[in-house]
Phi, psi and omega in degrees: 000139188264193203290327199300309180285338155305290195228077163345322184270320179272178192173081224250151181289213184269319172305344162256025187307290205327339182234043205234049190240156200296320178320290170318302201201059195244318153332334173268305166356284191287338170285330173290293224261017149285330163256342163322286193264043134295291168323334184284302186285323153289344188264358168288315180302295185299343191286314196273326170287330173300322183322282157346284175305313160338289202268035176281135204232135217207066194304312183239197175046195165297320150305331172305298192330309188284318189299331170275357167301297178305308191310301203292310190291343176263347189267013147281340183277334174291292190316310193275350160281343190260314206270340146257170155236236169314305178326338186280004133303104205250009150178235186175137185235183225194066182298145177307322167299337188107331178319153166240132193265142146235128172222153184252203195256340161214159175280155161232134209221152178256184194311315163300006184053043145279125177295127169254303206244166154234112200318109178299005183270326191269135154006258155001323158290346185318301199306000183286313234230328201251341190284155184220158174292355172260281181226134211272050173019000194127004214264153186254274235222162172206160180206127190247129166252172205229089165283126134214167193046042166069004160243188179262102174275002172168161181225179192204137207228128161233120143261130195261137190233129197312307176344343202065023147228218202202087166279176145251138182280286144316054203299332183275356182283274173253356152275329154310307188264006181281315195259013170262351176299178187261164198280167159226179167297347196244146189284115186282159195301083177271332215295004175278296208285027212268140174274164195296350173267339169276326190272316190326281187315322171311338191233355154312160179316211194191355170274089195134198195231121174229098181309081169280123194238159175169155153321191177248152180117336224268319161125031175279342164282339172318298177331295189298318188250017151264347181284323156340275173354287211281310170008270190332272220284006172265305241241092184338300202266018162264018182264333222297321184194151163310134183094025181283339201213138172249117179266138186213097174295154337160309187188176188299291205302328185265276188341305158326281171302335178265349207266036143283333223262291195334308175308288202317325171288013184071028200216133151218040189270338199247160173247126158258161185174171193275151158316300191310328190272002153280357162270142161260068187228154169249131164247132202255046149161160195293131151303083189257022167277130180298299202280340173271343194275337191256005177282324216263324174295343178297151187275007199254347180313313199307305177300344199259330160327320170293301138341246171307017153285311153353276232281338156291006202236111178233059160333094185323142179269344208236162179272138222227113182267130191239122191300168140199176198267023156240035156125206187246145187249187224181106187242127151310106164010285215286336161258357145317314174310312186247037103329302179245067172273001208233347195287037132296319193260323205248173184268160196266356172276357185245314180302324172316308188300312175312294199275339187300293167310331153344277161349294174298309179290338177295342164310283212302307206274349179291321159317312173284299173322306162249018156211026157263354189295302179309146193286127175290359184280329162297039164087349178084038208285167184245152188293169189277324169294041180237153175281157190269165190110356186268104190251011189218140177286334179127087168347122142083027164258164189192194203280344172283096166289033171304293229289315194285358144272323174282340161315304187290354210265309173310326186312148209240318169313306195284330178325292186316267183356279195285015167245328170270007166254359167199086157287140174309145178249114188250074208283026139271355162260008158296297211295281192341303211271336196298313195265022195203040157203128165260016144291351166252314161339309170306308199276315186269301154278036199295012163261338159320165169235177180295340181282318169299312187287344179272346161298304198282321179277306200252050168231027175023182185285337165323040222313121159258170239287308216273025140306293184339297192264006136303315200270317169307285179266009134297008146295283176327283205316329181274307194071145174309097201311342183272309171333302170326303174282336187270000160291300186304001164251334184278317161334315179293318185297312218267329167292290207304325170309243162032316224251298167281031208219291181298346160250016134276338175305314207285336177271007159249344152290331131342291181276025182262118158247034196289129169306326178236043164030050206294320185298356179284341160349305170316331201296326193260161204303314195314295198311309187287312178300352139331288184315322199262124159308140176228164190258119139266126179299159189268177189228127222268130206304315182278327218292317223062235009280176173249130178300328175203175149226138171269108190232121187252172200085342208272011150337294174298313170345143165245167182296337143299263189349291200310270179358293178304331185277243175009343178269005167277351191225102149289325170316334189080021195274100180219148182247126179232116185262124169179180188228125201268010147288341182252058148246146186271001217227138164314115201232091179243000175254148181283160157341300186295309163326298194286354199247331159299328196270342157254025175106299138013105167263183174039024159338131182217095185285123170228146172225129173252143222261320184271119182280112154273000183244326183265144184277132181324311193292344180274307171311315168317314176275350190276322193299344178257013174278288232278351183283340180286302203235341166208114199312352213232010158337147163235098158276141182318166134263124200288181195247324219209155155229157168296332187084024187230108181295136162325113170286148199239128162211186164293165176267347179300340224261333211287312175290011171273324188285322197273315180313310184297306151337313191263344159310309177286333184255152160291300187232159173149188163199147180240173182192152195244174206219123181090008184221090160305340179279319166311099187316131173275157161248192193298333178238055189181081181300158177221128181191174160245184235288330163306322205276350187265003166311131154107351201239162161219167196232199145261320152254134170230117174254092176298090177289124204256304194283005151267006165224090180271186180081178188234009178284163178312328165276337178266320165342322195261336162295314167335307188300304216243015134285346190285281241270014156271003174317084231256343199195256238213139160224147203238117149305092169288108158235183185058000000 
């Protein structure tokens, strides 16, 4: 009988009958089919309380608050019930008492609240990931299981032995063969295998700034999107709502490849996205000029972007009589100030709007004060503060105080006024004037020198990548130029509401023969602006602020890029993932250094040391290019080798090399690094040596004249194109 039928959940091969006896995995058995139907009976529950909320009807308050909360947690709870079955289990631990543990991917509980799975994020769970042969934390046993297509196809067993060590029956079995397995397009599922060096940093605080460093190979993006994970579901202040925490990759191509992992961890609370895609602007090319890349890369660049929003906001110093057609009204120094009192905190196109109404109401009610105040019966005299010579109150009053805002919001006089001490602003056409006059260079950037600033100008109007945090913060700084016209069109809209609103209200009052005249209610302004819809504008995704950020990669930051991130995270709460050997830029400061010098306090270096990815004969070969040029490198040490030595070929050879490949393997994916003309194909990318960080193939081929020169930078694409190599790399020269 084959095995499949015997025991239903494994499917275990034939080299593996010894670990497929009842004795072994008869005790899972029974626990799997006790959560198969759990699983069942929560996603029928969870299916039916969404419902149930949906259709609850909730317009406003707080309750609307919640219900869409709710709403949101349970249709995440669903999606992560549908998207496992049995598989969300990933292993089982085996306590000195004997208790036995099973933990997922979420906790599971039966109609009886007995725990089947433990959530691999809680407490209790750690010691499944920490334990060691010196110390096996309480632990008899741990069992990692090996899934796919939803049965087990191996398992892997530790046993802790009072000695202080950690056997295995099969020590080559699913970590081994885990990390050796073929790639896919999408970055696959480590979490049974995450090591005890790995889970420490994953389950560190979240207060400060925490550096993960390492070689490649080593799992620090693992690291980084299981820290996410347990984040969300640990840290009080990510539970609050979704979009707590910004994970921020490197280029399209890594975002692409990692943005699976997270859901499978059972979390889709954090926004991920490319460095480049916080800013929403397209740049039509790499800046390759040195001295403007490194003027524009300064973190101070950022202040003179600010520096000149500044220099357009010309606040009156003096008391300022402002005409209107019920006299000149007299607006004070001290309430010009506090008109724009906010401009520090808000963007200067959201303090204009903000002060602009201001304004109008400081109009408005001064208008009322002094000359609706009066008795009009004295001839219609005006209160004093208006200038004399004013002989008419003005068509048309009555208890509606529309016509004399819309009078001041039309005035075309008082408009001017209040556009030359705060003009609407178009902050990309800020930074266009900023970088392309050197008299606001000057003025603004004064640490430049004149050979920079003549660099920086005759680098033209074209905005290139080391704009982006530049563009980012005259953006902030500013606010969206358009917000201004769609209030002011929607404002129009809403008087014509208003307008037409009001004659329906005088025809329902009109028509009212009710002993208790309820319509006459309508008459005040509150009840009737009640009636008229008003719009919330939407909101940009990236902006925040954030409860933590995650930044892999991060090597590569220029000290603006660090800026543009951090003004999303103020707390400073951040996991900074990178390696100072793939940085292509020169890295001559330790970690603490460079992260202090952007602002970043309470700094925690942690490094991990062990290649799980890369094969010893490719690491062999890789460590003396990054050795060449920076000696003090932390190359890995790999845990495995393949028996398959780095290969040497033509460059004529390459499409013969990729044919043969894809004839022999079924599944994997491969890439070629340095040949732009090469097409790509379904399992077989084409890209350069920048766009593959962050990535791994099973083949990898390199054309050696496309990351050509002998320099510091192309050493370190050399480097970090070798080490994606997952099974075999192939060398093109000539």
């Amino acid at each position: 009988m084959p095995l499949e039928d015997t025991h239903p959940v494994f499917d275990l091969p034939e080299r593996l009958r010894r670990k497929a006896t009842a004795e072994l995995i008869g005790a899972d058995e029974r626990q799997f089919e006790a959560i198969r139907a759990a699983l069942a009976v929560a996603e029928e529950r969870t299916r039916r309380r969404l419902d149930a909320v949906r259709r609850e009807h909730a317009s406003h308050g707080q309750r609307a608050l919640e219900r869409d909360l709710e709403a949101r947690q349970l249709s995440a709870r669903l999606r992560v019930l549908g998207r496992f079955g049995l598989d969300a289990c990933i292993g089982r631990m085996v306590a000195d008492d004997g208790t036995v543990t099973y933990l997922g991917r979420f906790g599971l509980a039966d109609e009886q609240e007995e725990r089947l799975l433990m959530d691999w994020r809680a407490p209790a769970s750690a010691p499944f990931f920490a334990a060691t042969g010196a110390d096996p934390l309480g632990l008899r046993s741990r069992r990692r299981y090996r899934w796919r297509a939803g049965r087990i196809v191996d398992y892997w067993d530790e046993v802790f032995t009072a000695g202080g060590a950690a056997t295995s029956p099969d020590d080559q079995s699913a970590f081994i063969a885990s990390l050796a397995a073929s790639r896919s397009p999408k970055m696959r599922d480590v979490l049974a295998t995450l090591q005890a060096d790995q889970d420490a940093i994953i389950r560190a605080d979240a207060h400060g700034a925490r550096v993960v460093t390492g070689g490649p190979g080593t799992g620090k993006t693992v690291v980084a999107l299981h820290r996410a994970a347990y984040l969300l579901y640990s840290d009080a202040r990510l539970r609050q709502d979704s979009g707590e925490l910004l994970f921020v990759g490197p280029h399209r191509p890594y975002v692409d490849y990692v943005d699976d992992v997270l859901p499978g961890l059972g979390e889709d609370g954090a926004v991920v996205c490319a460095i480049d895609e916080l800013v929403s602007a397209r740049v039509s090319r790499v800046e390759t000029d040195a001295t403007v890349r490194r003027c524009k890369g300064d973190g101070r660049f950022v202040d003179a972007v600010d520096e000149a929003v500044r220099l357009w906001q010309r606040v009156p110093r003096r008391t300022v009589g402002v005409d209107t057609a019920w006299g000149t009204v007299p607006v004070t120094t001290a309430e010009w100030a506090e008109l724009f009192a906010d401009a520090e905190s808000q963007p200067h196109n959201v303090v204009r709007r903000n002060a602009w109404e201001a304004l109008l109401d400081l109009l408005e009610s001064r208008i009322d004060e002094e000359v609706r105040g009066e008795d009009r019966d004295a001839g219609g005299s005006r209160g004093a503060g208006f200038d004399d010579g004013f002989d008419a109150y003005g068509a048309g009053w009555d208890d509606d105080d529309e016509p004399v805002r819309e009078a001041l919001e039309n005035d075309d006089e008082l408009r001017a006024l209040f556009d030359e001490a705060w003009p609407l602003l178009d902050p990309d056409a800020l930074l266009r004037g900023l970088l392309s006059s050197p008299e606001m260079l000057r003025r603004c950037a004064g640490w430049l020198t004149d050979t920079d600033i003549r660099a920086v100008v005759a680098a033209g109007a074209g905005f290139t990548d080391v704009d982006l945090p530049l563009l980012d913060a005259a953006r902030l700084a500013v606010g969206d130029p358009r917000a201004e016209t769609d209030d002011r069109r929607a404002a129009q809209e809403a008087a014509e509401a208003r307008r037409a609103m009001s004659d329906v209200v005088t025809d329902l009052i009109a028509s009212d023969g009710g002993d208790l005249r309820i319509m006459s209610m309508l008459r005040g302004q509150d009840l009737r602006r009640t009636l008229v819809e008003t719009r919330t504008p939407g909101t940009d995704p990236y902006v925040g602020p954030f409860a933590h950020l995650i930044v892999d990669e991060a090597q590569e930051l220029t000290d603006a890029q660090w800026r543009m991130l951090l003004r999303r995270c103020p707390s400073g709460s951040v996991t900074i993932v990178g390696d100072r050997a793939q940085a292509r830029g020169a890295f001559a400061e330790s970690w603490t250094e460079r992260l202090e010098r952007v602002g970043l306090r309470r700094i925690e270096v942690s490094t991990l040391t062990v290649n799980y990815r890369t094969p010893a004969e490719v690491m062999d070969a890789a460590a003396p290019v990054i050795r060449a040029v920076l000696p003090d490198a932390d190359v890995p040490t790999s845990v495995r080798r393949t028996g398959s030595p780095v290969a040497y070929a033509r460059r004529a050879d390459l499409a013969a090399i990729v044919d043969d490949w894809e004839r022999v393997t079924v599944e994997g994916t491969a890439v070629v690094i340095g040949d732009p003309s090469f097409p790509r194909r379904e399992r077989v990318a084409s890209l350069d040596a920048v766009s593959v960080k962050g990535l791994e193939f099973d083949l990898v081929v390199i054309v050696s004249e496309g990351i050509a020169g002998g320099g510091f930078t192309e050493a370190v694409d050399r480097y970090v194109a070798m080490t994606r190599a997952t099974q075999q790399l192939v060398i093109l020269e000539g």
